[in-house]
N, C-alpha and C positions, 0 to 999 in steps of 0.2 A: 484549421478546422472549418472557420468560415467561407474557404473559398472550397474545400473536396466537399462538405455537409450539404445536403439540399438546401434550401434556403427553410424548410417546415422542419428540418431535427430537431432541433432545442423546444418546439413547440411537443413535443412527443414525450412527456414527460418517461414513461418506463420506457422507453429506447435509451435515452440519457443515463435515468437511475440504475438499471441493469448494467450495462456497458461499467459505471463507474463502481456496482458494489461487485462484478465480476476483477474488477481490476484494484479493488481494496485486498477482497480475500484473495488473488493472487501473489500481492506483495505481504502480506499477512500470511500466506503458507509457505514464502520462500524464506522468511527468517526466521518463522519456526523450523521449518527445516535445517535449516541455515545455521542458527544461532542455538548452542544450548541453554541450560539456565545461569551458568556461568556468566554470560554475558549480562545479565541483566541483575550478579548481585551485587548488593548497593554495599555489602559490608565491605567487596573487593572493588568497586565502582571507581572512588578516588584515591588507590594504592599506586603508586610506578608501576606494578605487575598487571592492572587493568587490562582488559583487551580492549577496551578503547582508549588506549596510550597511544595514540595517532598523529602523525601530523596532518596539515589540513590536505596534503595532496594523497595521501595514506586514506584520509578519510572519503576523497571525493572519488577516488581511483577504485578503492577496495571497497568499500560499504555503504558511498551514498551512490554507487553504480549499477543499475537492475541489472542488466546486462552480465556484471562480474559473478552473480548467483546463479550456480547448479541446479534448474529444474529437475535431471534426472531421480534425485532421491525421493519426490511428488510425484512424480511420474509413474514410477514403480508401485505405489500404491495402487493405481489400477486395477492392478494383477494379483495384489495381496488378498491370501487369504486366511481368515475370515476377512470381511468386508469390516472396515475403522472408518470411526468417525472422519477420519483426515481424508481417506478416500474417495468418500460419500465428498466432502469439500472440493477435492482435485477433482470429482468427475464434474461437480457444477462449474468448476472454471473452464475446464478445458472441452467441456462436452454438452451438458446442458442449456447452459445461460449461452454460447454460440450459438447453437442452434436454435434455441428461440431469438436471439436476435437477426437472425437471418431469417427466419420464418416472416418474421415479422415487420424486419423491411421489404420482402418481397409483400407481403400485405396491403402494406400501405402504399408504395409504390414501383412503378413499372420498372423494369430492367435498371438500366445503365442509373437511374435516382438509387436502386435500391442496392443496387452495387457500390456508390459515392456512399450509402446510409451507413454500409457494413464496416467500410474503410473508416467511415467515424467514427462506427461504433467501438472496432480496434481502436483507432488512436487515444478513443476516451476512456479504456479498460488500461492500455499499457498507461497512460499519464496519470490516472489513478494507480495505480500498483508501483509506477516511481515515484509518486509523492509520497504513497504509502512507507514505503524503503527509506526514502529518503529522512521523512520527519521524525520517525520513529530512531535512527540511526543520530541523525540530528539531537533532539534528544537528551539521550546517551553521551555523544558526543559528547555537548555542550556541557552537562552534568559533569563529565570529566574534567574538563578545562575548564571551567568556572571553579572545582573544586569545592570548596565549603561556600564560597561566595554566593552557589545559586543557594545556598539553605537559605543566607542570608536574606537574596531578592524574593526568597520564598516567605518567609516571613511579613517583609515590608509588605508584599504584595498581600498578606492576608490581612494584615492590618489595615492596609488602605480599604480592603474588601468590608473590612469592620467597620471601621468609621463613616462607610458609604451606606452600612446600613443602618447605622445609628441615626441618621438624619431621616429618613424614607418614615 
């Protein structure tokens, strides 16, 4: 990013914050799309029948991969009508927040800077929205394969949390 970015992007605070929260709620609409509620229940979470019963190349292949997720069910929203709140969301990713970041690095700078600015500003929406996939999947993940273990670290850790404010 350092060497495509002007050397002023990261000084540009809503060039940064935009790019990153367009590339949160992108990866945030592809696993709602994505994922039903299934996925995410905890009664069936640590069952064998889990859908995160994965192996780790399972998991790196299939669902910690942006790439592997079907934008067209997001997409289609567009065109849906009446107009949904998820739409109103896909057109800020795809249509809104782009276009004011382009607006806005031609703004600030001339041509070929503001063309480097855009390409940053992609790279720092897709790296947001695969972090997004990724941690949230992560996770999930991790809850499965830990199994009861993470209740446990869950615990410990709130008790450390305790004890840390019993002293303060």
């Amino acid at each position: 990013m350092h060497i495509i970015a002007h050397h002023e992007f990261h000084a540009i605070p809503i060039l940064t914050t935009l790019a990153r929260f367009q590339g949160l709620l992108a990866g945030g609409l592809l696993l709602h799309a994505t994922f039903d509620e299934s996925y995410y229940d905890l009664q069936v979470l640590f069952t064998p029948a889990s859908k995160w019963n994965l192996t780790i190349h399972q998991f790196l292949l299939e669902r910690a991969n942006l790439f592997a997720y079907n934008p067209d069910p997001l997409l289609s929203l567009l065109s849906d009508q009446p107009v949904s709140v998820r739409g109103i969301l896909v057109a800020l990713v795809v249509g809104v927040i782009p276009l004011l970041l382009v607006f806005m690095c031609f703004r600030v700078w001339k041509f070929w800077a503001a063309l480097r600015g855009i390409v940053a500003c992609a790279g720092t929406a897709l790296w947001s929205a695969w972090i997004t996939v990724y941690l949230v999947c992560l996770v999930f993940w991790g809850l499965y394969v830990l199994n009861y273990w993470s209740l446990a670290l869950l615990a410990v850790y709130i008790q450390h949390q305790r004890g840390k404010g019993a002293h303060h």
